[in-house]
N, C-alpha and C positions, 0 to 999 in steps of 0.2 A: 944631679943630686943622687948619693946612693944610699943603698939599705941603712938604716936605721941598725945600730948595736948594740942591743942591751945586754946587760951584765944579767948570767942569771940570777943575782940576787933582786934583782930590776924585775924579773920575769915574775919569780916565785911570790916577791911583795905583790903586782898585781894581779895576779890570779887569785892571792889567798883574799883580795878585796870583792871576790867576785865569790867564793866557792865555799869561803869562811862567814862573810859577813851579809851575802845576799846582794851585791851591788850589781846593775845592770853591767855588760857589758862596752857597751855606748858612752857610761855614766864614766866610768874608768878610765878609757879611752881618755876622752875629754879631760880627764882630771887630770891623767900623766902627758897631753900633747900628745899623744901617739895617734898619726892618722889613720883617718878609714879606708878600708877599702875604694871606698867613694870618692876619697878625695884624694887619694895616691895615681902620679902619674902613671898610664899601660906601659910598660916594657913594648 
């Protein structure tokens, strides 16, 4: 499975959930399926 590709319109939308609207980062995460550090396999 490899990198993940977000559009930076993809990018911009979630950060502004994070930096505009106060949303955890975690929170975000979760909302869009983007995994975590955590749970991403090591290279």
């Amino acid at each position: 499975m490899g990198k993940p590709n977000f559009s930076d319109e993809f990018k911009r939308d979630a950060v502004a959930q994070i930096t505009e609207r106060g949303y955890a980062v975690a929170e975000v995460s979760q909302w869009l399926v983007v995994p975590s550090r955590k749970t991403m396999p090591r290279s």
